[in-house]
DRENRO-279569 format. One record per residue: residue in one letter; x, y, z of N, C-alpha, C in turn. Coordinates in pm, whole numbers, plus 50000, padded with zeros to 5 digits. Each point is the difference from the previous one (the first is absolute). Layout:
residues N
AXYZXYZXYZ...
***
This chain:
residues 350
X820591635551396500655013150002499625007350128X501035006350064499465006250099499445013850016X499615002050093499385012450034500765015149941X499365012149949500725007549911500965009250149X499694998250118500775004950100501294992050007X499814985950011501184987949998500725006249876X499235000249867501215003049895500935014249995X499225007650108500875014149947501015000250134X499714992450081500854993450139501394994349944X499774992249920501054987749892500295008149927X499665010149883501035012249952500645007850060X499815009650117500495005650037501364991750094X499694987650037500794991450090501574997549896X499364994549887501074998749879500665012849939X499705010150019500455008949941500915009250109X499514997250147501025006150053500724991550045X500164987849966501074991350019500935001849868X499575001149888500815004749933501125006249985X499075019650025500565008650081501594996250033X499394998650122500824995050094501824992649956X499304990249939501494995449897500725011549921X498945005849931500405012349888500855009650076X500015004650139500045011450056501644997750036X500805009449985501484998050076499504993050167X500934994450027500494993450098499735011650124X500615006850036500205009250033498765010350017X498865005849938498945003049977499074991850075X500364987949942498964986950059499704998050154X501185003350058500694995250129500015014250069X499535013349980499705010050061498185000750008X499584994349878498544999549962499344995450182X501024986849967499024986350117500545003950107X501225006650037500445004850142499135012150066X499845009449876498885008950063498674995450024X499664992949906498474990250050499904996050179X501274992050023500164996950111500025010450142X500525009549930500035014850113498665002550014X499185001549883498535005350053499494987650038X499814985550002499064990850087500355000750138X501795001249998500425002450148499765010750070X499455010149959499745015050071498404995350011X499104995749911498434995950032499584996550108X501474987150023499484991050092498644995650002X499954989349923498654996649942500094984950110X499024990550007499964990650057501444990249979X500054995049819501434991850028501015007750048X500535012049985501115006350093499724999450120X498975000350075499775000650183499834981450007X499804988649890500364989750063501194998449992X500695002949907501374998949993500525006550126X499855014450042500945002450106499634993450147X498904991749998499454992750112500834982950008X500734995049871500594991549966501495002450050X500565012549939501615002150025500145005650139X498625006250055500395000550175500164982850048X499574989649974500154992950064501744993849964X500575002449889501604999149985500955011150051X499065006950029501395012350095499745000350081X498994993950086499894996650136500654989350057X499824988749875501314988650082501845003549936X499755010049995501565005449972499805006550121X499315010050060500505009250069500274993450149X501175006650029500204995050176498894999150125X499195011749988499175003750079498834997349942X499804992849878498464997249987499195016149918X500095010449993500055012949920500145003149869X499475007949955499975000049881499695012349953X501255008049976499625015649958499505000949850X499085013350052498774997649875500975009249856X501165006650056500495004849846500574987249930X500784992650065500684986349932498784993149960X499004997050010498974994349994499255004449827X500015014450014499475010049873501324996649903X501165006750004501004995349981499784985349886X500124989150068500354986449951498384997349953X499295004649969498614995549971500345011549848X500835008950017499745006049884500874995149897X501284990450055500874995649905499524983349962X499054998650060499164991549961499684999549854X498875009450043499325005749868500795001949893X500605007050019501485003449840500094985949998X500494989450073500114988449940499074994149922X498684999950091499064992249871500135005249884X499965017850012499825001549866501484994549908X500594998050062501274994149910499624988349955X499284995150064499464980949975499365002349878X498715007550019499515001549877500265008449913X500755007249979501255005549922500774989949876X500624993050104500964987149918498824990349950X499114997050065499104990549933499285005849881X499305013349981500204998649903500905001149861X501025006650039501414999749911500404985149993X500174992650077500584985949983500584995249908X498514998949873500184996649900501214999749887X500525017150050501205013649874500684995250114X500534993550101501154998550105501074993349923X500825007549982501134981949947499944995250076X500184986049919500444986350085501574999550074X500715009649914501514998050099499905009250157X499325014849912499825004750171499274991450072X498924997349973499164990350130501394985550095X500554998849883501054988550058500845005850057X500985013249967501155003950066499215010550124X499085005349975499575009950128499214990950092X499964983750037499714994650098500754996750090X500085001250139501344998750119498944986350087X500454989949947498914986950059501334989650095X499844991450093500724989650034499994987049863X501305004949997499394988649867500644987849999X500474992950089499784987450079498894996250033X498535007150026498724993249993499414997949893X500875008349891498925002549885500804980849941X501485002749999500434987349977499204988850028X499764998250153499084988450027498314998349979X499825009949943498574999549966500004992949823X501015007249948500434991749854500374985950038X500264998050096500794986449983498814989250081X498975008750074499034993050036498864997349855X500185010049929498914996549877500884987949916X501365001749968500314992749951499844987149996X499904994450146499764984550040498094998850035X499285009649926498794996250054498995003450057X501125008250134499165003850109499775010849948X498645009150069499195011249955500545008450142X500105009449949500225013350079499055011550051X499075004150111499615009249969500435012650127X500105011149934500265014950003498975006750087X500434999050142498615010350014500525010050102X499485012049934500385013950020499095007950061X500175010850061499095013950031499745007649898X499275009950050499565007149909501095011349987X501465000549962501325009450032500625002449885X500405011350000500815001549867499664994749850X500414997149898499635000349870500344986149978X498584992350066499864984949982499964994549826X499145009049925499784999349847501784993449940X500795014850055501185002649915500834984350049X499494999150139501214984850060499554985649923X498695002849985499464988749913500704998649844X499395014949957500934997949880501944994549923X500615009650155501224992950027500374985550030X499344987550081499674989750044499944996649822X499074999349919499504993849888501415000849944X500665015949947501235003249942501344991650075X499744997750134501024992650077500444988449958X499004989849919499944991350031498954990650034X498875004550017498804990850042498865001249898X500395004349869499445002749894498665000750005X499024997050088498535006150033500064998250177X498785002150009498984998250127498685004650011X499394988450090498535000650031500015011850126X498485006449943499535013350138498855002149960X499045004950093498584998550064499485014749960X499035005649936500055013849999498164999350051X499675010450016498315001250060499805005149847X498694992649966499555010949871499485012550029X500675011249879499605014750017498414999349912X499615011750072498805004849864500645015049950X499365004749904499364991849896501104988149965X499404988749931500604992649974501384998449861X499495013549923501025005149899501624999450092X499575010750069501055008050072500904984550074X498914988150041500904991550047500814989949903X499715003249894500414988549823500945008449978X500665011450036501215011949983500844994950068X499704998550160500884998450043500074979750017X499744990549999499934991649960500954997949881X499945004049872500985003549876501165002750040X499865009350096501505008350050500724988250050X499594994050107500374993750091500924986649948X498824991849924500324990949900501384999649921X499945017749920500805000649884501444998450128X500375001150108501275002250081500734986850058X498724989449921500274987550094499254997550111X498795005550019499534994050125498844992949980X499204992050054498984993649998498945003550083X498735003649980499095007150086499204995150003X499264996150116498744996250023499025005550067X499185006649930499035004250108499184992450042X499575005850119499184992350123498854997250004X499195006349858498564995249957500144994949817X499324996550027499825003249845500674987449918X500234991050060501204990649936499804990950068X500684981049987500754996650073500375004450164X499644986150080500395007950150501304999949983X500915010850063501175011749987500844989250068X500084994750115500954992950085499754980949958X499164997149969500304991549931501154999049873X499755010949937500824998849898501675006050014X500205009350136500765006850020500954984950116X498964988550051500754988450073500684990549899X499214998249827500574995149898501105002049965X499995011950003501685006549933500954999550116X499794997650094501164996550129500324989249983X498954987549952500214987950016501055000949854X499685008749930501024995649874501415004550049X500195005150135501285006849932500075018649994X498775002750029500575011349925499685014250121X500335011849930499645010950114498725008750042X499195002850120499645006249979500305016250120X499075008349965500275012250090498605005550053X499724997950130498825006050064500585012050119X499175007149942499985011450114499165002150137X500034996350128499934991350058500085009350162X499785011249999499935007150125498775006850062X498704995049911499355007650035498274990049974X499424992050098498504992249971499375007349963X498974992049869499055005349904498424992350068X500284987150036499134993550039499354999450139X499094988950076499624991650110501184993150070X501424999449896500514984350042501435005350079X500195012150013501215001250029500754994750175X501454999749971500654996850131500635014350061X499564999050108500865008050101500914997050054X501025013450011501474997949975500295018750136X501004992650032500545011850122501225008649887X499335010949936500725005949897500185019350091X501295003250009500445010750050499145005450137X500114986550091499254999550121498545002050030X499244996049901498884998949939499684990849956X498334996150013499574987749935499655008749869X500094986849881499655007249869499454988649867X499254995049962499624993249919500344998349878X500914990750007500704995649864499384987249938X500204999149855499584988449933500614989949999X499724989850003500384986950080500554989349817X499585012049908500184990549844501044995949980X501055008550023501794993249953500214990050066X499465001150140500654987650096499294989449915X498584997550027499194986949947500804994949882X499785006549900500454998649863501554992350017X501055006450062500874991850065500474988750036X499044996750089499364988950072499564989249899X498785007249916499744989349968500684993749809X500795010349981500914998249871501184991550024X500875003350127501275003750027500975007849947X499635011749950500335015249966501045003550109X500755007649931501035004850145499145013550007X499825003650089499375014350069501195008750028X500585008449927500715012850014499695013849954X499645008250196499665010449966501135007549920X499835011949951500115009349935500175015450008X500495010750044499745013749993500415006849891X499375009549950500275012649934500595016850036X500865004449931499955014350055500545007749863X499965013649961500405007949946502005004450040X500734999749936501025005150051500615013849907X500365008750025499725012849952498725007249852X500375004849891498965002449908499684991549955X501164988549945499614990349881501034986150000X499644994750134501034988950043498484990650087X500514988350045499124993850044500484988350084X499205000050173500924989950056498994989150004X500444988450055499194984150049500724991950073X499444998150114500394983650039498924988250028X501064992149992499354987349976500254990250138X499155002050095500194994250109500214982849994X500554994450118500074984349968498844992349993X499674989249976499164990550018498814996450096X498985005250005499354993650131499614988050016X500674993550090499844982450013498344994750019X499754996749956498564990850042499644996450110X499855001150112500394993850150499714983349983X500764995550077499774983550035498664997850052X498995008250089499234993050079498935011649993X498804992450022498845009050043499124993749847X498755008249978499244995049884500355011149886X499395000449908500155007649896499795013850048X498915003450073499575009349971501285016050142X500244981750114501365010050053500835003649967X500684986349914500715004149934500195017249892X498694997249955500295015149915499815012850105X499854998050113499495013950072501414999750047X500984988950016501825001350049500415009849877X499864993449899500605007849856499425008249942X498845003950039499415017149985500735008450090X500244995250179500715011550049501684999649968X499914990849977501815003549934500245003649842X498935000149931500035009749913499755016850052X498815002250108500205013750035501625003650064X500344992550053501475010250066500704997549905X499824995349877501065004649877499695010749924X498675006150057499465011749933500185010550056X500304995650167500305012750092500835005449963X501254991749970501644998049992499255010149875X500135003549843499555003549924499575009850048X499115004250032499495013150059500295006350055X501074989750106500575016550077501245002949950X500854994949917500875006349913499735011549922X498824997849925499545004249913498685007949987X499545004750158498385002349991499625009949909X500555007549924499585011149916499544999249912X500424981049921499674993349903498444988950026X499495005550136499074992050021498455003549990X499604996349857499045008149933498494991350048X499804998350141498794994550067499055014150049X499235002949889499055007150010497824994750071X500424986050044498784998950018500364987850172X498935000950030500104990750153500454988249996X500814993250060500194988050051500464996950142X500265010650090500204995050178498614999850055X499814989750038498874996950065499295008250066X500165010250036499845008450123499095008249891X500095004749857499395011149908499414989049917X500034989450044498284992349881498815000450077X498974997849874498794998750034499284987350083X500015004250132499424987750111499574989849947X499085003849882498984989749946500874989249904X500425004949940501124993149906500964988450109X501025010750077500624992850074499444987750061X498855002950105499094987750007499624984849929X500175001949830499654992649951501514995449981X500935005549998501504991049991500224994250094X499485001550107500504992450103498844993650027X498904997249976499024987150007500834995049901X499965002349901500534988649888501714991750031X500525008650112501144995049971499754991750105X498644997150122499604989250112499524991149912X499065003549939499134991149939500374991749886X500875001949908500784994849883500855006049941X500834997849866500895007449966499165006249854X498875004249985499465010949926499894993349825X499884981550009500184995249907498544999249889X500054996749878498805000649933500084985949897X498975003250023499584983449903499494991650022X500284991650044499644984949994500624992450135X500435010650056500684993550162500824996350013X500894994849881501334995349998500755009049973X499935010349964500605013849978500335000549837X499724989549924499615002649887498765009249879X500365013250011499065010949980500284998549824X500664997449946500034998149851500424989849938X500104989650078500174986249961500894997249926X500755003649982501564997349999501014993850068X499475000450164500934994950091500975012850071X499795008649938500605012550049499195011150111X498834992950018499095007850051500165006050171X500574989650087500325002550090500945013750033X500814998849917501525014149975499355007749959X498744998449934499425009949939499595010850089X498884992550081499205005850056500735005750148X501194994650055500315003950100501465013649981X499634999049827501035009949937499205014149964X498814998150002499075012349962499785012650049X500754998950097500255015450057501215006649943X501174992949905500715007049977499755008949837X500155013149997499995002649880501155007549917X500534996049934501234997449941500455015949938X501005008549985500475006449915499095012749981X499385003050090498655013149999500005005050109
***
């Protein structure tokens, strides 16, 4: 049993998620928009990384390299209203009909076609997205589409109540969750379900680890996780990025970019640093349509990490590809270990 702070953490967590469902629509969605007005007037640290993030996308928009600081305040504040829309709908999800979630999605659905028709014969699919728009709700649509589940990566929360809530949640919608301790290694089991055939969805814009690849993202170096590609690679998964966005109160857009090919030549580990950066310019593409929906509140351009950290990604990425185990890249003996471990920077759906 946990700590009597953890439990009154886990009541209050459940009860204003409740709330929340209970509350008109409307109520709900003024509640979390004003929330968002006062973090954005604080300007607390994630709002000043965030607006240190979207200067670097309106700088490679702007002609002259500039970047006026009202557009700047501006689009950092319609930011915010977005997240809070993210977590808004996430936790409503649940009370969402299933027909609105299907008719209020505006997706290419010629990819969604070939992603069905890739599970159909076998091949495994995986989804990897930014952190944009109401990834929860596209997942849930995807399952309702047609792909009747999918595998995704979540970090465990504490207290650990509060993370068996949302775990339940997640589950009850069709999704499959794995967290990243506590279990089973996560990408082993997340390379299984590719090999069957089936889908998964990692969220995929932002390194957690030592292992990440650098990628020339909105004229900037920026450290991305190298997991979708490997996993890819070493499944034969089709790799199609993904974006999200909000389209007016209660509509929802997605595309489903094409295929990233595997390259013919080089070793594994180039290979995935080709198909990490051509997953970033499918994220650019995504972002700059849509930057308002781009809810990156914490560092990833190289230029705002910690020296020390950075350092160790790039010894590791001279020195080896950041593998564990037994040297063969078998870290859980499965045979999956290699994808595993060179997949461990990505963390899925969080």
């Amino acid at each position: 049993m946990g700590s009597l702070q953890d439990r009154l953490v886990s009541a209050a967590f459940g009860a204003g998620w409740s709330l929340v469902c209970r509350l008109p629509e409307s109520t709900a969605r003024w509640l979390f928009e004003t929330g968002a007005d006062i973090a954005w007037r604080r300007q607390g640290p994630g709002v000043l990384t965030l607006e240190g993030n979207l200067v670097r996308v309106l700088r490679a928009e702007s002609a002259d390299g500039e970047v006026d600081g009202k557009e700047l305040r501006s689009l950092s504040r319609a930011v915010m209203r977005s997240y809070a829309r993210y977590y808004l709908e996430t936790f409503r999800l649940q009370i969402i009909p299933d027909e609105r979630i299907l008719s209020g999605m505006h997706v290419n659905m010629e990819q969604l076609d070939l992603t069905l028709e890739y599970m159909r014969n076998g091949r495994g699919v995986i989804y990897a997205l930014p952190h944009q728009g109401d990834f929860e709700q596209a997942g849930r649509w995807v399952v309702l589409a047609g792909a009747g589940s999918f595998t995704t990566i979540a970090e465990r929360l504490e207290p650990e109540a509060v993370f068996q809530m949302y775990l339940n949640f997640r589950q009850g919608l069709g999704m499959e969750v794995l967290p990243t301790t506590g279990g089973p290694h996560p990408f082993g089991v997340v390379a299984q379900r590719l090999r069957a055939g089936k889908l998964a969805c990692i969220v995929a814009d932002r390194d957690l680890s030592d292992t990440g690849v650098e990628v020339d993202f909105f004229g900037e170096k920026a450290l991305f996780p190298a997991g979708p590609a490997a996993l890819a690679i070493q499944t034969g998964a089709a790799l199609m990025p993904v974006s999200c966005w909000f389209v007016g109160e209660d509509q929802w857009g997605a595309h489903i970019y094409d295929e990233i090919p595997v390259p013919a030549e080089g070793d594994r580990k180039q290979k995935a640093a080709v198909m990490t950066q051509a997953m970033a310019r499918a994220f650019e593409q995504g972002i700059r349509e849509h930057p308002e929906d781009w809810h990156m509140l914490q560092k990833l351009f190289v230029a705002d990490l910690d020296p020390e950290r950075l350092g160790r990604s790039r010894t590791r990425g001279v020195n080896g590809n950041g593998r564990n185990g037994n040297g063969n890249g078998d870290s859980n003996g499965d045979g999956d270990g290699g994808a595993a471990s060179e997949a461990s920077t990505a963390r899925g759906a969080s």
